[in-house]
VEXLUM-875346 format. One record per residue (C-alpha): residue number from 1; residue in three letters; x, y, z. Coordinates in Angstrom, 1 decimal. Layout:
BEGIN
<rec NUM, 'ALA', <X, Y, Z>>
...
***
This chain:
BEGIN
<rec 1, 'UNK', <11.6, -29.1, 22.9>>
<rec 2, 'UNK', <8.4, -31.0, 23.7>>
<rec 3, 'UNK', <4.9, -28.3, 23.2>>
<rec 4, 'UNK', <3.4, -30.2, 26.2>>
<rec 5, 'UNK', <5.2, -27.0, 28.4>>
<rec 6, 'UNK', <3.3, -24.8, 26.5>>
<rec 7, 'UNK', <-0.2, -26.1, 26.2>>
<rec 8, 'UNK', <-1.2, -24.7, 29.7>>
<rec 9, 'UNK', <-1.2, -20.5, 28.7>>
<rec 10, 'UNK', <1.2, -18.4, 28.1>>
<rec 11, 'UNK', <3.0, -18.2, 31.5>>
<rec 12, 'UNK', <2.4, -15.5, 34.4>>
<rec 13, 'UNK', <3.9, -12.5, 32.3>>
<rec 14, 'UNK', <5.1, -11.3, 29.0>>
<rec 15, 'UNK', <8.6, -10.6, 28.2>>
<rec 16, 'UNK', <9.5, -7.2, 26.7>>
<rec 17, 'UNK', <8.8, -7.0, 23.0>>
<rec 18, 'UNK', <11.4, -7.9, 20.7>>
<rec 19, 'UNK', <14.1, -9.4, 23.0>>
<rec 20, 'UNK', <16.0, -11.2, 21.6>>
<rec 21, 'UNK', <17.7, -14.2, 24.1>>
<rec 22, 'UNK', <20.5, -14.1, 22.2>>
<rec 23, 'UNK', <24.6, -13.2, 21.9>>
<rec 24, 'UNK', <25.2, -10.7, 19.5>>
<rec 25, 'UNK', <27.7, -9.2, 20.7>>
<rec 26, 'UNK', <26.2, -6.4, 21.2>>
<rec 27, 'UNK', <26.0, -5.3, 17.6>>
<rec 28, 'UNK', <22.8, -4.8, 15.6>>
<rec 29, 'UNK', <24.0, -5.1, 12.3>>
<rec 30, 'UNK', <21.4, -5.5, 9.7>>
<rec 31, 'UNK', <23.5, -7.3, 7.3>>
<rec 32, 'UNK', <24.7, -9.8, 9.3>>
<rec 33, 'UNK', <24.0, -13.0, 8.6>>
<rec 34, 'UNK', <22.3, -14.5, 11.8>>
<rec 35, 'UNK', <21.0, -18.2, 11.6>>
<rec 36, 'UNK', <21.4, -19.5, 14.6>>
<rec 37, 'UNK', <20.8, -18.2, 18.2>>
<rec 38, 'UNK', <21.0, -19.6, 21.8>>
<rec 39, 'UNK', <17.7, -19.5, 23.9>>
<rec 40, 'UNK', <17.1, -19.8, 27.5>>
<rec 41, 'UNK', <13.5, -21.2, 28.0>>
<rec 42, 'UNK', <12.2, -22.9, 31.2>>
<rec 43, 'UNK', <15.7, -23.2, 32.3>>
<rec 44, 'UNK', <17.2, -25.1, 29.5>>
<rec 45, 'UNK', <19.2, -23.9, 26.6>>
<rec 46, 'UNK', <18.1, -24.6, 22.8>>
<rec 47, 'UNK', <19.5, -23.5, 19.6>>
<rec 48, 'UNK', <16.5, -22.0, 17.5>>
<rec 49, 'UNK', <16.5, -20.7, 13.7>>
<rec 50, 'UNK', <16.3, -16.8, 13.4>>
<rec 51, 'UNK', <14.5, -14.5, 10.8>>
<rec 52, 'UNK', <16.6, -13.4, 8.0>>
<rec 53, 'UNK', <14.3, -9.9, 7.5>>
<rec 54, 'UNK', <16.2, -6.8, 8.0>>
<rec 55, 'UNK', <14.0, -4.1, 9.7>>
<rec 56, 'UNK', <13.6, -2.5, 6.2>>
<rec 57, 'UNK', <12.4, -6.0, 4.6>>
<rec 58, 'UNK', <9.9, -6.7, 7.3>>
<rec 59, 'UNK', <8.5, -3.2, 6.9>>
<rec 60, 'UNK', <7.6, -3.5, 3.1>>
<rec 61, 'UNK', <6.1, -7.1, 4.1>>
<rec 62, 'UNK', <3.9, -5.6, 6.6>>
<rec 63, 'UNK', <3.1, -2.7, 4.2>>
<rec 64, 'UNK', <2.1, -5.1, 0.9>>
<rec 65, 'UNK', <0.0, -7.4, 3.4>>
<rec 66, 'UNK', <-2.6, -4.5, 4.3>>
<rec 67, 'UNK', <-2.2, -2.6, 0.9>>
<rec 68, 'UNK', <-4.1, -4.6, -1.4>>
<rec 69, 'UNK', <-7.6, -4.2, -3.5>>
<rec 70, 'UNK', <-9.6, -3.7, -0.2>>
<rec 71, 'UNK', <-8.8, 0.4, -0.4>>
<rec 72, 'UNK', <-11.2, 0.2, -3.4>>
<rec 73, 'UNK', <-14.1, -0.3, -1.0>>
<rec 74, 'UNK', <-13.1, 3.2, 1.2>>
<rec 75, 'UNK', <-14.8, 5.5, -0.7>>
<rec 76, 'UNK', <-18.1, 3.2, -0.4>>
<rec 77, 'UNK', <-17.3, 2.6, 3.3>>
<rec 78, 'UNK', <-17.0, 6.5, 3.5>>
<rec 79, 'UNK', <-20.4, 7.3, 1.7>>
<rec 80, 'UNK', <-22.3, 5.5, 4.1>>
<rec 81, 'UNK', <-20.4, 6.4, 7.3>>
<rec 82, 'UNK', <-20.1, 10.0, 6.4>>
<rec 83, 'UNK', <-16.2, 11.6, 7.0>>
<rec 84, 'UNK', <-16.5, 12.3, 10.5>>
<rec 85, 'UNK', <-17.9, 8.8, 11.4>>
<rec 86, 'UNK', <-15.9, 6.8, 8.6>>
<rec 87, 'UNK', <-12.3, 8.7, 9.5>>
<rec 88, 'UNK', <-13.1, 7.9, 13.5>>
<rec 89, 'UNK', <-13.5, 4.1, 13.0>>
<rec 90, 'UNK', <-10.5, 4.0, 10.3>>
<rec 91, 'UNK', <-8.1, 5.6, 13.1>>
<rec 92, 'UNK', <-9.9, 2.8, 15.7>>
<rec 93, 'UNK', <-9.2, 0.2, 13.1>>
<rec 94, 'UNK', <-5.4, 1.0, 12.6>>
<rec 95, 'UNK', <-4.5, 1.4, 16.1>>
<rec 96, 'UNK', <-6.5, -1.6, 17.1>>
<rec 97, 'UNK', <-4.5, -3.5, 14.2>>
<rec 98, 'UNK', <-0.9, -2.0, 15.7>>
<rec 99, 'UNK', <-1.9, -2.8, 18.9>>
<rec 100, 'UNK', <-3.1, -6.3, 18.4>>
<rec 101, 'UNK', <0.4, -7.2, 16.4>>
<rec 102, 'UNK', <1.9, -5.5, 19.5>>
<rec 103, 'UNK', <0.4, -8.4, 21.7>>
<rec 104, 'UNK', <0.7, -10.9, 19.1>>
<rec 105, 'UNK', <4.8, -10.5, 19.0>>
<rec 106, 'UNK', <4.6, -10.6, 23.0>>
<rec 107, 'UNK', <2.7, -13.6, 23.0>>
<rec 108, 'UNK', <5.2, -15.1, 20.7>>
<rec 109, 'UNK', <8.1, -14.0, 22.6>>
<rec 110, 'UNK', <7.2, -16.4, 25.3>>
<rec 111, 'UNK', <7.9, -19.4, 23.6>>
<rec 112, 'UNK', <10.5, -19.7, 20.8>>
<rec 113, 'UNK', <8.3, -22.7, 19.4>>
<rec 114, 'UNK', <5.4, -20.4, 18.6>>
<rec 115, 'UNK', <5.4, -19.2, 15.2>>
<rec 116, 'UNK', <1.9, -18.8, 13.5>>
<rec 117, 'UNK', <-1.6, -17.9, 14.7>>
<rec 118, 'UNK', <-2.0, -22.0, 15.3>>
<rec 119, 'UNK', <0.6, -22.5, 17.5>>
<rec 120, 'UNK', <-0.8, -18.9, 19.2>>
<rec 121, 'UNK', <-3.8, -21.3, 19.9>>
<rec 122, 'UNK', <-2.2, -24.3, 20.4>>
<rec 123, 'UNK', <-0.5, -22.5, 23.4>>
<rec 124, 'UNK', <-3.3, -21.0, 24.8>>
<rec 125, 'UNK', <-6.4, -23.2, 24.3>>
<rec 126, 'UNK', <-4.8, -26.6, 23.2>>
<rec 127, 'UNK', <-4.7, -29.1, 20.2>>
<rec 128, 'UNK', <-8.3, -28.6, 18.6>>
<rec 129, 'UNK', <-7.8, -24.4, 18.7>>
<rec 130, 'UNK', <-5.2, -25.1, 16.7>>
<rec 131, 'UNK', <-7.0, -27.2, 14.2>>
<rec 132, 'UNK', <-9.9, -24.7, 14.3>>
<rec 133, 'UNK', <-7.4, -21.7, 13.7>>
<rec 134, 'UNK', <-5.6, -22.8, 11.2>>
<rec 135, 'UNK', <-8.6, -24.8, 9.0>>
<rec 136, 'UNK', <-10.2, -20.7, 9.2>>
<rec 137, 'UNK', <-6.7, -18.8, 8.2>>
<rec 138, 'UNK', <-6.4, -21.8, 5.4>>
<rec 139, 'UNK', <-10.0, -21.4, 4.1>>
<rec 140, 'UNK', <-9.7, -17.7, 4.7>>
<rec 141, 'UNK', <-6.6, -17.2, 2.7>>
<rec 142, 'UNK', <-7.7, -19.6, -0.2>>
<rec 143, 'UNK', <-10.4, -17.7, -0.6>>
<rec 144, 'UNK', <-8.8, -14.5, -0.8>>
<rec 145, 'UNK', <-5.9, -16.0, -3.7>>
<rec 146, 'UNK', <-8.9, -17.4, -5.5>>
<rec 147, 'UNK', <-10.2, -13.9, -5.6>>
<rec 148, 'UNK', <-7.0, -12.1, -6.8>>
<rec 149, 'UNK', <-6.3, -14.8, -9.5>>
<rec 150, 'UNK', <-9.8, -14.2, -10.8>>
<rec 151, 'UNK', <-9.3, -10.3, -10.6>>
<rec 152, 'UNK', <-6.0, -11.0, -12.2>>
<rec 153, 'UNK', <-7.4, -13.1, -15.0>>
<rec 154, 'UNK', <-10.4, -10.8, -16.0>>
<rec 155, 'UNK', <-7.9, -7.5, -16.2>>
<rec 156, 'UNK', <-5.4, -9.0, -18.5>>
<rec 157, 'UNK', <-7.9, -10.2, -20.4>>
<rec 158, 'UNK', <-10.0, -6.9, -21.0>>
<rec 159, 'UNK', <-6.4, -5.2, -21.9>>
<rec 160, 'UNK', <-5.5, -8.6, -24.4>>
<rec 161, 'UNK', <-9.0, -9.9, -25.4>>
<rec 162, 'UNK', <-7.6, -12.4, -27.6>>
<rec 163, 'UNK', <-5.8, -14.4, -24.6>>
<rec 164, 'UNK', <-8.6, -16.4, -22.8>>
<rec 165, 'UNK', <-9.0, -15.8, -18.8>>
<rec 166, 'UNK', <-7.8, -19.9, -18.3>>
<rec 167, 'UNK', <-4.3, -18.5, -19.9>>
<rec 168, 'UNK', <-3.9, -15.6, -17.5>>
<rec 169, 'UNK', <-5.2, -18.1, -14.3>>
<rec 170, 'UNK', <-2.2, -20.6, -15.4>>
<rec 171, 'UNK', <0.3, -18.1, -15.9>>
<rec 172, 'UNK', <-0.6, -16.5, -12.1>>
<rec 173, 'UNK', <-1.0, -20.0, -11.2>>
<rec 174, 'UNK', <2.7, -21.7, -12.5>>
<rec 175, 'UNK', <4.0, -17.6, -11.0>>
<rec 176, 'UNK', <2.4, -17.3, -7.4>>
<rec 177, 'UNK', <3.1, -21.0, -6.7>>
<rec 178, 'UNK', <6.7, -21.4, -6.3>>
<rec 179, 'UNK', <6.7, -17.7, -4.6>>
<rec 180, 'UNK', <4.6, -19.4, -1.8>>
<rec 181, 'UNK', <7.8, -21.7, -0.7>>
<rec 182, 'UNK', <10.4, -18.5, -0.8>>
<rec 183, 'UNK', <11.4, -17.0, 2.6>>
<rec 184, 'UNK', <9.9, -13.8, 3.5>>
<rec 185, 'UNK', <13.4, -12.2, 3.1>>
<rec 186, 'UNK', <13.2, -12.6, -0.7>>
<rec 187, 'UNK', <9.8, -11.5, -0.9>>
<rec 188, 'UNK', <10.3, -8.4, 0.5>>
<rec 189, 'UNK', <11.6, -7.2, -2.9>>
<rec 190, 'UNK', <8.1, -8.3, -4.5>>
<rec 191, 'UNK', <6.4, -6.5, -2.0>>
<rec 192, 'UNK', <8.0, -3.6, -3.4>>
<rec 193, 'UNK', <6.9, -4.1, -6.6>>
<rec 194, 'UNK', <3.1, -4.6, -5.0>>
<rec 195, 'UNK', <3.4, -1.0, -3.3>>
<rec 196, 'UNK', <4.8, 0.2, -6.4>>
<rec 197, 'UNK', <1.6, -1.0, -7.9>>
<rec 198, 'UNK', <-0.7, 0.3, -5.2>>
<rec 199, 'UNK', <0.3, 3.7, -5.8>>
<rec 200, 'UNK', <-0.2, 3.7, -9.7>>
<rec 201, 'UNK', <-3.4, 2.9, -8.9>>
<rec 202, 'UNK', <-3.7, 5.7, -7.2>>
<rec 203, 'UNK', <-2.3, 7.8, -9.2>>
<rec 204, 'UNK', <-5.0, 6.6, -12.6>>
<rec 205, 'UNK', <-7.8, 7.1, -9.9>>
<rec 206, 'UNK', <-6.3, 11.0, -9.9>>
<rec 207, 'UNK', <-5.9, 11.6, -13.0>>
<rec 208, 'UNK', <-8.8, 9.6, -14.3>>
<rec 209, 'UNK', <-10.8, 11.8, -11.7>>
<rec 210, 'UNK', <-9.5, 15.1, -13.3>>
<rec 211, 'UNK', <-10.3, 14.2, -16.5>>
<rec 212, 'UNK', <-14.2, 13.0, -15.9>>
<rec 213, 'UNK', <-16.3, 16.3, -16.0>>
<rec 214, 'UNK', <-19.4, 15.2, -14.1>>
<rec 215, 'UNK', <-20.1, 12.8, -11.3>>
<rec 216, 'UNK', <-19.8, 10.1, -10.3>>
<rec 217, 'UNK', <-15.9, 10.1, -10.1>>
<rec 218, 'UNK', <-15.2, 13.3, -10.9>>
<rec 219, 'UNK', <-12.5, 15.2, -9.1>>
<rec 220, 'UNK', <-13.9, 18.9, -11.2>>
<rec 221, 'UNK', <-17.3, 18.2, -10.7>>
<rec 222, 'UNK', <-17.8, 15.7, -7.2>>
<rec 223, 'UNK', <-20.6, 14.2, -5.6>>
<rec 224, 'UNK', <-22.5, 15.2, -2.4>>
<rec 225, 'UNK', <-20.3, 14.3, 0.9>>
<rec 226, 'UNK', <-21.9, 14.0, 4.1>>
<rec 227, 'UNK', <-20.0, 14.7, 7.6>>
<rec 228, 'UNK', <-22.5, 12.4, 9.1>>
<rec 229, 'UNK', <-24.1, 8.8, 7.8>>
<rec 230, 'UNK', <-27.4, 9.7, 6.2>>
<rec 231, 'UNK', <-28.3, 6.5, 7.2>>
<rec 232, 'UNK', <-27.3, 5.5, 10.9>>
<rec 233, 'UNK', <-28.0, 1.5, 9.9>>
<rec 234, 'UNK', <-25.0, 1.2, 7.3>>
<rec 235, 'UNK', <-22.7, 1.6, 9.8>>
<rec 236, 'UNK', <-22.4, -1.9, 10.3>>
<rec 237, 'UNK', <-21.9, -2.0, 6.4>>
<rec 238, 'UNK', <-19.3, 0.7, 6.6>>
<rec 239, 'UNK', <-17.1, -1.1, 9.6>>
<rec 240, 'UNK', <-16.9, -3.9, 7.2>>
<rec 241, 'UNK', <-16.0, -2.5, 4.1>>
<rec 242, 'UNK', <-13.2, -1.0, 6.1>>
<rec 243, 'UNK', <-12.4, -3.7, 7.7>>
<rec 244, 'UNK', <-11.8, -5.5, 4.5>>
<rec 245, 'UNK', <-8.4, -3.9, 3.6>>
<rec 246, 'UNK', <-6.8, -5.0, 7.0>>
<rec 247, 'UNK', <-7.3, -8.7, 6.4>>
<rec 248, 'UNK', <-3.9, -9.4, 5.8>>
<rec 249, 'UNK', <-3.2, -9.3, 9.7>>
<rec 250, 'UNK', <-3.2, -12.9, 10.2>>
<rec 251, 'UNK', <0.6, -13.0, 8.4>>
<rec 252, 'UNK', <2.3, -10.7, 11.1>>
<rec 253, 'UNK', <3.3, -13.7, 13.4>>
<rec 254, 'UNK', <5.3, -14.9, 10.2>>
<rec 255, 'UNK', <6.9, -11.9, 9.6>>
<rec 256, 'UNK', <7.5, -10.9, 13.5>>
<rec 257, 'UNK', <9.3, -14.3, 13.6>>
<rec 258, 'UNK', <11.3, -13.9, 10.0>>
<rec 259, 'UNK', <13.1, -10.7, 11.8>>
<rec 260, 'UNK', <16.9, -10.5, 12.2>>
<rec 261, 'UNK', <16.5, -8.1, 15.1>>
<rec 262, 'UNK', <12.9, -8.5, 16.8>>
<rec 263, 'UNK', <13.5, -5.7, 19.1>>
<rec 264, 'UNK', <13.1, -3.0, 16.3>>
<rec 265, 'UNK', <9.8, -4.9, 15.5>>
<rec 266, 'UNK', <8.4, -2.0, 17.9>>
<rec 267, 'UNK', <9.7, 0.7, 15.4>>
<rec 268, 'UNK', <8.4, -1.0, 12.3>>
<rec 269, 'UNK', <5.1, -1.2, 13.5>>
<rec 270, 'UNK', <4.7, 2.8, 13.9>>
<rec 271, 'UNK', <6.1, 3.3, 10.4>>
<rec 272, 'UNK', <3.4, 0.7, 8.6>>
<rec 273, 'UNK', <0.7, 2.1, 11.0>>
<rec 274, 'UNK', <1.3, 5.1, 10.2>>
<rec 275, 'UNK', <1.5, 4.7, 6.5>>
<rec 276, 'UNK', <-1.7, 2.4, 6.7>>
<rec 277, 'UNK', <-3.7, 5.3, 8.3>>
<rec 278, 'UNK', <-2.3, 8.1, 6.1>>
<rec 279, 'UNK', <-2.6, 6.2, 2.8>>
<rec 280, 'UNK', <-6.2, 4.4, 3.5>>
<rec 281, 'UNK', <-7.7, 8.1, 4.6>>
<rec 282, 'UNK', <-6.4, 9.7, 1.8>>
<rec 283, 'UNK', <-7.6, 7.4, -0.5>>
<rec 284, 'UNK', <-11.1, 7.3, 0.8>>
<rec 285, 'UNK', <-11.6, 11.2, 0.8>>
***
């Protein structure tokens, strides 16, 4: 199908979310294995590839691609917002992050072509949007794996001193590398692993908290909170630093596409939103 029927907008109006153009004979099963459906766009009919995510699958993807090491800035984003003003713009955040993916999939659904952020652009603003988009979501998420291999590299190595960091930054090189080219399906059991990890955290920040006697980091013995910001001019600084653990929205186009079923793409996003909200609050307190 030629993207020149596409490069003038997104068309007069958005299809419902999640409908699938498809025969399915009316069943939803899960475990099915879809990899082909028939799609009726601008009067033709085209055979497109479907997601392989179940609705389970997609739902740990989209939990591991907010949960990362951005919750560690909460508490700091707290302090200078104050809880009041720091738990208002976390609960603006999250539901400006579910309803932004809600558009995203709607915008998608209007063209089976469209399947990243790029084509998003492509489709609305032409050929250079596209190469501006996707030269910022490349740079962007370099960055961001440049910083977790470095992370990475410096944690083993204060647990195994005698290993050099260039060992650990191989090993998580010659690991992450080959993950990068496996479907989203297969990933989802990683991201399990990655939630799994986020908790544990959690958990030593607990405990670790208990057993400290005097601040900072005590749980027994806490610091000073402030409803307000004692400072109105850190806001700014607060916004970002919790802004910084939902960067991992730019990946939900992938994962809306990967899905079996998009229609229950609707449910998913109330679960991860609010797991995000729940999880990211209680971790700032």
């Amino acid at each position: 199908m030629s993207q020149r029927h596409i490069s003038n907008g997104f068309g007069s109006g958005f299809p419902k979310l999640g409908h699938e153009r498809n025969h399915t004979n009316g069943n939803q099963n899960e475990s099915a294995p879809l990899l082909v459906k028939r799609v009726q766009h601008e009067g033709r009919a085209i055979h497109v590839v479907v997601g392989q995510s179940t609705l389970p699958q997609t739902i740990l993807n989209s939990i591991n691609t907010i949960v990362g090491v951005g919750l560690l800035s909460l508490p700091l984003a707290f302090l200078y917002a104050g809880w009041l003003v720091g738990g208002i713009l976390l609960l603006c955040i999250a539901l400006t992050t579910r309803y932004t993916a809600h558009i995203l999939a709607r915008c998608l659904d209007t063209n089976p072509s469209l399947v990243t952020f790029g084509d998003l652009a492509f489709a609305a603003y032409g050929q250079n949007a596209r190469l501006v988009i996707s030269a910022l979501f490349s740079v962007e998420l370099t960055a961001a794996l440049v910083a977790f291999v470095v992370v990475f590299a410096d944690s083993l190595n204060a647990l195994f001193p005698t290993q050099s960091t260039l060992t650990f930054k191989l090993i998580a090189f010659f690991v992450l590398t080959p993950l990068s080219f496996a479907p989203l399906h297969y990933l989802s059991f990683t991201s399990i692993l990655g939630i799994i990890a986020t908790l544990t955290m959690i958990g030593i920040v607990f405990a670790d908290g208990f057993i400290k006697s005097s601040a900072p980091g005590s749980l027994r013995s806490p610091m000073p909170v402030f409803l307000a910001p004692e400072k109105w001019l850190s806001i700014p600084l607060s916004l970002g630093l919790l802004l910084a653990p939902f960067g991992g929205h730019a990946v939900f186009p992938n994962i809306y596409r990967d899905m079996r079923h998009p229609n229950n793409y609707g449910r998913g996003l109330i679960v991860v939103s609010l797991f995000h909200f729940s999880y990211f609050f209680q971790r700032a307190l």
